[in-house]
N, C-alpha and C positions, 0 to 999 in steps of 0.2 A: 310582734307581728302587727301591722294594719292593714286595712280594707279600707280598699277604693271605689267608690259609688262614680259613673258617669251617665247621666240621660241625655240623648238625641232625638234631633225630631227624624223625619223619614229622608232630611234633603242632608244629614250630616251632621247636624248645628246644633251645638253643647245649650241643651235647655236649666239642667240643673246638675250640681255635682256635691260628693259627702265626702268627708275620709273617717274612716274611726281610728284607732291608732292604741295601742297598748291593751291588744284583745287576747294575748296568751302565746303559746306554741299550740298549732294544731296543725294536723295530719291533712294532704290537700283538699280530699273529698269533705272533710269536716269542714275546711276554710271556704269551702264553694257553696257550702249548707249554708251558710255562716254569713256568707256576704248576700246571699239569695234573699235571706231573712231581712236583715236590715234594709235591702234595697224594697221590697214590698212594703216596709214600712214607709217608707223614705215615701214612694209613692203616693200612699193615702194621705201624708202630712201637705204632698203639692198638688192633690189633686187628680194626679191621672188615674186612669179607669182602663184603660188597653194597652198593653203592657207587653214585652220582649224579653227574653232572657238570652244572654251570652257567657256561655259559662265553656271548661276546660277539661271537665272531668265529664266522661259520656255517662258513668254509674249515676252521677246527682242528674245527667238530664234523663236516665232511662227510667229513673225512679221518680222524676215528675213528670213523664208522662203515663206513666201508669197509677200514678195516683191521683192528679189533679181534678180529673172529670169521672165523674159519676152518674151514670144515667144517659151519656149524650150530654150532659152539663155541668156548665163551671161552677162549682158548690161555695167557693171560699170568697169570703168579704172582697178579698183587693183585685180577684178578678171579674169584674163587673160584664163586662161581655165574651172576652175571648182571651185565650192566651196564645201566645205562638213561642214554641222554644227551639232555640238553637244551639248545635254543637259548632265548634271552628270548621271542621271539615264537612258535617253535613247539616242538615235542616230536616228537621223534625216540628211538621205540620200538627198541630191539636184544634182540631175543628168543633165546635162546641152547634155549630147547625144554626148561627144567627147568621154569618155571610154566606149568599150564593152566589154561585159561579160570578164572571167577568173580571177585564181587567181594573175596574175600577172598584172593586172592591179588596181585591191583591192590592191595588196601592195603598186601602185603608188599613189592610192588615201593618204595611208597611211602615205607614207612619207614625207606630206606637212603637214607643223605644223601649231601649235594652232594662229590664228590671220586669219583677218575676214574679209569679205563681207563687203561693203559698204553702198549700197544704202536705208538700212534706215539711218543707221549713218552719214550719209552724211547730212542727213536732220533732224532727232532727237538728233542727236549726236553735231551738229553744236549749234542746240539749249538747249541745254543740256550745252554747254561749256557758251555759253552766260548766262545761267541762274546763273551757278557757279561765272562766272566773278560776275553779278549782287550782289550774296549774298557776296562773298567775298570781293566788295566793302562797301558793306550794315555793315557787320561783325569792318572790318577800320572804318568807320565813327563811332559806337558804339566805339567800345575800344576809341577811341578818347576824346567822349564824358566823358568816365569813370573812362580812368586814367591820371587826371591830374595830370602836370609838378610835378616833385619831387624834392626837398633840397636835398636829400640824398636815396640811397635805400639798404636796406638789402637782403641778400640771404638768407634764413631760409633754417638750416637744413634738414627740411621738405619736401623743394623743393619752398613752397612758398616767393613770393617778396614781399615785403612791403614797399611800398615808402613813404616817410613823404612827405607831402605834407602842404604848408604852411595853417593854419589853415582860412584863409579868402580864400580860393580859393577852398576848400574840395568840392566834388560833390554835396551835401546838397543845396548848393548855385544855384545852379540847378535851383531849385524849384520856381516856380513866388513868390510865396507868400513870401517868403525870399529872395529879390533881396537887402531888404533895411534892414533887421533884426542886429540888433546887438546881441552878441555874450553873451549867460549867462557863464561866469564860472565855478558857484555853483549854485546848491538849494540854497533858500531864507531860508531855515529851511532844519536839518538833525538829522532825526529821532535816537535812541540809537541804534545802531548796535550788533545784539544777536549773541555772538558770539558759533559757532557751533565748533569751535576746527577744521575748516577747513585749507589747508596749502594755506597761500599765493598765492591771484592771482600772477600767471605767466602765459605766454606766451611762445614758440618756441622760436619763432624769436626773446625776446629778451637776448637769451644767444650771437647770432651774431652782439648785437649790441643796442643802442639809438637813438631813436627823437631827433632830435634838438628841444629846446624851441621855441614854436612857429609857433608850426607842429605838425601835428597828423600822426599816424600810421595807411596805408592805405592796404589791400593787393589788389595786384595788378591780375585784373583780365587778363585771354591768350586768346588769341584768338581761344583755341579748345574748353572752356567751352562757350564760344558766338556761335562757331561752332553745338554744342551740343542744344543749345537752342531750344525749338519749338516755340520758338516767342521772337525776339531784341527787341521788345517795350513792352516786361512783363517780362524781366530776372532778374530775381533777386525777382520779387515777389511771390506770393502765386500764387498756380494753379491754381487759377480763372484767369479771364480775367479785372476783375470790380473789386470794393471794395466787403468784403462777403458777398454776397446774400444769401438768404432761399434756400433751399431747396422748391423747388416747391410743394408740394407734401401735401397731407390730413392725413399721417399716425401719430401714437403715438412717430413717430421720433422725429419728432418738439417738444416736451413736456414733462418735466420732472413733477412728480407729490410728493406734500410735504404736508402731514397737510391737505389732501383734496385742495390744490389750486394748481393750471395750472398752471407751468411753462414754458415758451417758451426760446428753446434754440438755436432756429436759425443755426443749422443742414449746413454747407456747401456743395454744390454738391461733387462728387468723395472725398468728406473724411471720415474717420471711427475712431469716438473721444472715449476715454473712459477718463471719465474726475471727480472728486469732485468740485459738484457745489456750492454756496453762492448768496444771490439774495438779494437788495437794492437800496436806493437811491441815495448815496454818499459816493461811495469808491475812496478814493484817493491816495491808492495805493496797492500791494501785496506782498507778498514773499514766499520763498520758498527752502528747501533745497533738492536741485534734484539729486539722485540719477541718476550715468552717467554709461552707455553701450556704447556698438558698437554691436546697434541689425544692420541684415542682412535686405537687401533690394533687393527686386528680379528683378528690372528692373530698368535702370537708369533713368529714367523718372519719378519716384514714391519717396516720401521722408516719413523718420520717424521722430516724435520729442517727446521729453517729457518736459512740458511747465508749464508756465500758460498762461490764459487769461484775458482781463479785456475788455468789451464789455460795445457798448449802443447803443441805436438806435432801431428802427422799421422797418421793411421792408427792407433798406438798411442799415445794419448793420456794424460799427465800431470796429475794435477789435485789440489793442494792444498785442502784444505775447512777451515773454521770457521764454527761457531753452536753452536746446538743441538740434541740428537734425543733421542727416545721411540723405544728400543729393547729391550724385556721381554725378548729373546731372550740377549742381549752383556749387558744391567745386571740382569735379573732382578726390573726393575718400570718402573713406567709413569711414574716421573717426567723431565723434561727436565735433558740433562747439556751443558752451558755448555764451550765451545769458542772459542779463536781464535788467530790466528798473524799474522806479520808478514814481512818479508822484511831482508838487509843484503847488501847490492850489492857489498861489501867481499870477502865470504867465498864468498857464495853459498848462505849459509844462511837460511835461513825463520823466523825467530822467533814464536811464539805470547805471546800478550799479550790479558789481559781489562781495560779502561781501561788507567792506564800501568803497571799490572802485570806483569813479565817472567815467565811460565811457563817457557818452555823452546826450544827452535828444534831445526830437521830440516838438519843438515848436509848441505851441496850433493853429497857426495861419493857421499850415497844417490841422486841424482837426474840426472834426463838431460836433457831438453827444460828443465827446469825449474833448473836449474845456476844461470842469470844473470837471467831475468827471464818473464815471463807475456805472453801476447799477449791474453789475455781473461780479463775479470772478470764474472762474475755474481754477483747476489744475491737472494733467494728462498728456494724451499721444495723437497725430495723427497721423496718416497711411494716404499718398496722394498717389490715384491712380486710374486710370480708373477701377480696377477690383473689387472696394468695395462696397459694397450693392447691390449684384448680388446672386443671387440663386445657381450657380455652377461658378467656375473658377475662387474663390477668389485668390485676387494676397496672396503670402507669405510671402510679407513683413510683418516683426515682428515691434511690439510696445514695447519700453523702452529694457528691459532684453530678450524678447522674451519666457518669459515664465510667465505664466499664476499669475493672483494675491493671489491665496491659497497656491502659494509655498513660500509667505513671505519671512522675511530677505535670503540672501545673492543667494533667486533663481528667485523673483522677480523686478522691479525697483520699486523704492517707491519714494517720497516725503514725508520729515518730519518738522516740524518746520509754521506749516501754517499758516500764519499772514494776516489780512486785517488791512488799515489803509481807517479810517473816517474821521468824522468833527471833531472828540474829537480828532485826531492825535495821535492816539493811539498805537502802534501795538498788537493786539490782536488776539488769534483764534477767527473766525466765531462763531454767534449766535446760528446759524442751518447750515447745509451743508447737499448734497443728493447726494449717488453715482449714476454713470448713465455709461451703454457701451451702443452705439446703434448699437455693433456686438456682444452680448455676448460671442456665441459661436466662435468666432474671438478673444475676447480681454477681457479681468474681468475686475473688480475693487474689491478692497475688503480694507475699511477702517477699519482698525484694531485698536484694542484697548486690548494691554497681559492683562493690569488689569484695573481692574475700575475706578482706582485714576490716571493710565497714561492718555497723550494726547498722542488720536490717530495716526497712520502712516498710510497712503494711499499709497496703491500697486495697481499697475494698468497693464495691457498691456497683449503679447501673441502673438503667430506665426503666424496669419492671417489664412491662409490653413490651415487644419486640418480634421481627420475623422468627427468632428460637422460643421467644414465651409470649404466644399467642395468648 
């Protein structure tokens, strides 16, 4: 974050200007404290003595007008005769009993510029820089943490870095349970690859360039998306705090219903799924051809995705994910970031794979319920955000194409191609499958099938707000 210092005289006219630049993350009222500070400084370094504040937040201006003057008078070094502060929409007068009445001393008030009063800033504003030094340290030691040394790095067109980093040092390595892990390759076993007539995975960045053998391709995170965070020690994960929990809650959320039998679908807080479901005892892997947007997301704090799932567990629930998501918050823009994974029954590791491309896999030794194999596979869309499953003020982030699942091919998103693989290693569509939104009027699903002899295509998704979700 920076701060921007501007002083004027009374007729408009830029007298003096500051910027600071790399002062932390802070909370607006703190950033107001913040720049209030500096700019009283700022002043006594050029001089002036009658002084203006223009500030955004009415709390920092109610709170220096209630603190600045004592007695009838202005106590603090930088305000030497009078202070005058102002809010955008009103004016709040602080009369210190040195000008009387006329209009020409309203125009002396007038022509001391914006820059402030001290005496809270002196004390919340001191604390406020401290706080910032704090997180900006906090901010350094993450990034540290995350991007390790590089062989080599690239610039992507894009804008983003990707440093190859030798493969025995990757972040991965991180993790306790992998301190002594040796390195898989390959799957033990590699299923037949259906091919969809899709084009070659590529990448951006690799038009600007190659890994060395030896090294993986890392992108490198900056320090304004740890900036951005609302919490260093969950970035990068899902907007829970925990592995995914239930939903608290007694309603028909929790529960999808097939054939007369209760399905639990284990519902996570602040999200809103529209998903095709499949339910068993030994899935060991899924697939999927995902349909890719750049739906809109109305606050950087909120993500969309269109995925699948592969879930196990009770209570505290396990759930691997692949697709894609629009998350401004974690990438620092609005395009869609391509995801997938795979499973080997051998190890108990999960491998990730875009066509028959082998990315990388999540050894079993990190995982619990999910060790040997999945009981449930969904495929669909999620919308994260505090404003979902609320009665009015639904946020407007959209899901997949952002338009609804009865507008089918080329107006809604769909996934086609739906595979589960079992103990027979199979790849096949599901036995049964059940659609399910738990916002309908927020998000459809609609498994489509043109003719009777096709296999179905699942369209899902929708603008979140709307005349039906207020």
């Amino acid at each position: 974050m920076g701060l921007g210092i501007v002083a004027r005289d009374h007729v408009g006219r830029v007298v003096a200007a500051r910027s600071i630049s790399n002062v932390g993350f802070l909370e607006p009222m703190a950033a107001e404290a913040l720049v209030a500070f500096f700019a009283a400084n700022f002043c006594k370094e050029i001089g002036l003595t009658h002084v203006m504040l223009e500030v955004d937040d009415l709390l920092v201006v109610n709170a220096m007008n209630s603190g600045v003057h004592q007695g009838g008078r202005c106590e603090t070094p930088a305000c030497i005769r009078d202070v005058v502060l102002t809010e955008q929409s009103d004016m709040s007068l602080i009369n210190s009993g040195v000008h009387q009445g006329g209009r020409e001393k309203m125009v002396e008030r007038f022509i001391f510029i914006f820059l402030a009063t001290t005496l809270l800033v002196l004390s919340g504003g001191v604390d406020a820089k401290a706080k910032a030094r704090k997180r900006l340290s906090e901010v350094n030691q993450k990034l540290k943490l995350l991007n390790k040394p590089a062989v080599k790095s690239i610039k992507s067109e894009d804008g983003d870095i990707i440093d190859c980093v030798d493969i025995y040092k990757q972040p991965a390595f991180d993790h306790p349970a992998l301190r002594n892990h040796t390195i898989q390759m390959r799957p033990s076993f590699i299923l037949p690859y259906e091919s969809s007539h899709l084009p070659a995975p590529s990448q951006t960045w690799q038009k600007s360039g190659s890994c060395p053998e030896g090294s993986v391709p890392i992108r490198r995170v900056g320090r304004q998306e740890l900036l951005r965070a609302a919490s260093l020690e969950h970035f990068g994960r899902d907007g829970l705090p925990t592995s995914l929990q239930a939903v608290n809650t007694t309603s028909d959320h929790r529960f999808v219903y097939y054939n007369a039998s209760k399905i639990s679908v284990f519902p996570a807080a602040d999200h809103s799924s529209a998903f095709l479901i499949t339910t068993g005892y030994n899935f060991l892997g899924a697939r999927g051809d995902i349909n890719i947007w750049s739906p809109s997301v109305e606050s950087s704090d909120e993500y969309t995705t269109a995925q699948i799932w592969l879930k196990n567990g009770v209570g505290d629930i396990e759930s691997l994910e692949a697709g894609w998501m629009v998350n401004p918050n974690l990438f620092g823009d609005a395009r869609p970031r391509l995801f997938g994974r795979w499973t080997d029954p051998s190890t108990g590791s999960w491998w990730l794979l875009y066509g028959d491309e082998i990315v990388g896999y999540w050894p079993g030794s990190i995982l619990n319920y999910m060790q040997q194999s999945a009981t449930k596979v969904q495929w669909g869309g999620d919308v994260y955000s505090k404003n979902v499953m609320t009665s009015s003020n639904h946020t407007a982030t959209a899901m997949g194409s952002g338009g609804f699942a009865n507008g089918l091919w080329g107006v809604a998103s769909f996934i086609n191609k739906l595979r589960i693989v079992d103990t027979s290693l199979q790849l096949k569509y599901p036995q049964w499958v059940f659609e399910f939104s738990e916002e309908p009027n927020c998000y459809t699903t609609n498994n489509y099938r043109e003719n009777p002899a096709d296999e179905p295509t699942f369209y899902f998704g929708g603008p979140g707000r709307n005349p039906n979700c207020p």
